[in-house]
C-alpha positions in Angstrom: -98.3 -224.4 -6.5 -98.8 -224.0 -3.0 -100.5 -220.5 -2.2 -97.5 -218.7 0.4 -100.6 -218.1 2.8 -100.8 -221.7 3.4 -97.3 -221.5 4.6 -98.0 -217.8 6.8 -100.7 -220.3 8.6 -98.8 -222.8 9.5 -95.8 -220.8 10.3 -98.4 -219.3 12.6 -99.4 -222.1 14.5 -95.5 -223.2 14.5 -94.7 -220.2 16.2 -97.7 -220.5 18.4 -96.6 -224.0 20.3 -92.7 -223.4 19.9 -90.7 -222.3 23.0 -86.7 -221.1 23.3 -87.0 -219.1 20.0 -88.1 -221.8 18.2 -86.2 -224.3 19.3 -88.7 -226.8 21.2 -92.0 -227.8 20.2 -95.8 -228.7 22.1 -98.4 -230.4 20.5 -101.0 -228.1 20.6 -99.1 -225.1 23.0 -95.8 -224.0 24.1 -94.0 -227.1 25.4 -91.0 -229.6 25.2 -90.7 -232.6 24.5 -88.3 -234.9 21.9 -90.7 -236.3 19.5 -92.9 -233.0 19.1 -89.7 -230.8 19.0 -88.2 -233.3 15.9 -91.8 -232.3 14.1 -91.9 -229.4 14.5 -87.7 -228.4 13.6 -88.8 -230.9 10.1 -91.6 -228.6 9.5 -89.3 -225.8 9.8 -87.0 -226.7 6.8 -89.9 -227.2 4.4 -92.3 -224.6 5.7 -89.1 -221.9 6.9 -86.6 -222.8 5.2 -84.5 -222.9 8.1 -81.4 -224.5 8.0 -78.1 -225.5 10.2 -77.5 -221.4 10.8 -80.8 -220.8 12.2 -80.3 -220.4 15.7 -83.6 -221.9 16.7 -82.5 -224.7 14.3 -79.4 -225.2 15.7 -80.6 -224.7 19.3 -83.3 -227.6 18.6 -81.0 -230.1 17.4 -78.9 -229.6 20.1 -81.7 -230.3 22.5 -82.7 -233.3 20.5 -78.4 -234.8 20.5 -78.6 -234.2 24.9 -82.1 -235.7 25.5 -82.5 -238.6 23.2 -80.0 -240.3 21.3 -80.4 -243.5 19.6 -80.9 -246.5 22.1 -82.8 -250.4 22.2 -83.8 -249.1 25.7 -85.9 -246.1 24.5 -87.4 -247.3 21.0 -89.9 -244.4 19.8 -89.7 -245.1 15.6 -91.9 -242.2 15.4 -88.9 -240.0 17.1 -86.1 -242.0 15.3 -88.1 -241.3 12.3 -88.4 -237.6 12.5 -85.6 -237.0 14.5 -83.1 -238.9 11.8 -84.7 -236.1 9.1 -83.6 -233.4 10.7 -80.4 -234.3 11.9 -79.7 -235.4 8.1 -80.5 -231.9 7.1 -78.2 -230.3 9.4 -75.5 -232.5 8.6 -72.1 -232.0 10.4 -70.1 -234.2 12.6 -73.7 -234.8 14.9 -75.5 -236.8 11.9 -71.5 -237.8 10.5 -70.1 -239.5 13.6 -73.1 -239.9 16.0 -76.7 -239.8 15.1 -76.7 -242.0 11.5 -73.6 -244.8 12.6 -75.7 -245.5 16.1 -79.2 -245.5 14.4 -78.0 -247.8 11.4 -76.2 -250.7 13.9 -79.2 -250.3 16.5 -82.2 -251.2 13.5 -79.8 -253.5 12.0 -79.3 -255.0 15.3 -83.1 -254.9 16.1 -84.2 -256.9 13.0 -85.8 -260.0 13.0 -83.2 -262.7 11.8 -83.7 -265.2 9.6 -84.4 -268.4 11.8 -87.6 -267.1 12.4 -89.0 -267.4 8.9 -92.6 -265.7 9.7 -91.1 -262.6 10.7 -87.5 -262.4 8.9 -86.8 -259.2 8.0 -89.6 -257.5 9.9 -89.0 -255.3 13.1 -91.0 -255.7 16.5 -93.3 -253.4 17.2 -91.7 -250.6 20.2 -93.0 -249.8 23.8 -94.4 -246.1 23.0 -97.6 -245.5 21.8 -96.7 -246.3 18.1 -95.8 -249.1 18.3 -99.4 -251.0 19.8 -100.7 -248.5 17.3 -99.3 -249.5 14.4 -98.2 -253.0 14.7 -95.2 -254.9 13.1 -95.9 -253.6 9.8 -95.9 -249.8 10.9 -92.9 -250.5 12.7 -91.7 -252.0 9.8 -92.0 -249.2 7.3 -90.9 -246.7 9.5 -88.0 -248.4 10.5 -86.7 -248.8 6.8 -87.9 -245.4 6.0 -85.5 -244.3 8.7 -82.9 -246.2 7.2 -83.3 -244.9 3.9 -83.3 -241.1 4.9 -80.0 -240.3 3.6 -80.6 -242.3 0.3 -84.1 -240.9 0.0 -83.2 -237.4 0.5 -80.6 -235.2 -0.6 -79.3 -232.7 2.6 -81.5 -229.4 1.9 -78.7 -227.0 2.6 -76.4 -228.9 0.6 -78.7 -228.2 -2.6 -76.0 -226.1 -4.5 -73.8 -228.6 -6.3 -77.3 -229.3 -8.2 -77.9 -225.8 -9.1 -79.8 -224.6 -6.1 -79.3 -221.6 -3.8 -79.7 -222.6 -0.1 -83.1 -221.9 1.2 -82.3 -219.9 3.7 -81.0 -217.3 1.4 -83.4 -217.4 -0.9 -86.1 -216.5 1.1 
């Protein structure tokens, strides 16, 4: 078991590089920016148990919908990968009709066919800094891992056919 200090501290440092309520995240102070801000709302649901009617929750995923939605022109798997997680979690017509439909077509899209036998299956590595980081295999993984988010996980907040009370009331 995880001592409940351990989660005090990092809900510390959270709320130490968070800005609008909790909404946007830095990387190590107050600041905005997509990638950082999916993080940090992810780390939110497991260490917070916030969920789709926290306001800093809600206010965050909005901010994530108008700045960076999924697009060939702005590939960031590290982004898609964390940003696909929380929008999964908050569920609603955003993940329904927007986020998951447009992220599924794009990496389906962005897969390397099968006439080019060396690399069938496999996804080219992106433009941001993960991708020269990681390589073709990184880019790889995380692009099926981002594909497999909603078979992976089940929706946090939607715990309660299982037997589960809703985090955010239990704690």
């Amino acid at each position: 078991m995880v001592p409940k200090e351990t989660f005090a501290k990092a809900s510390k440092f959270l709320d130490s590089v968070q800005t609008g309520s909790g909404s946007q995240y830095g990387y190590n102070s107050p600041g905005a920016t997509p990638t950082l801000t999916a993080v940090g709302l992810l780390c939110r649901y497991y260490a917070n148990g916030w969920g789709p009617n926290n306001p800093g929750m809600a206010k965050g995923v909005g901010y994530l919908l108008n700045t960076w939605k999924p697009t060939p022109a702005r590939m960031d798997m590290y982004y898609y990968y964390y940003a696909t997680q929380v929008l999964h979690f908050f569920e609603g017509a955003e993940w329904h009709r927007d986020w998951n439909p447009a992220m599924r077509d794009m990496l389906v899209k962005l897969q390397v066919p099968a006439d080019k036998p060396a690399l069938s299956g496999s996804w080219d590595p992106d433009s941001s800094w993960f991708g020269p980081h990681c390589g073709r295999l990184g880019q790889t993984c995380m692009s099926l891992l981002t594909l497999e988010v909603y078979y992976r996980h089940l929706p946090l907040y939607k715990r309660d056919n299982a037997g589960l009370k809703e985090l955010e009331r239990a704690r």
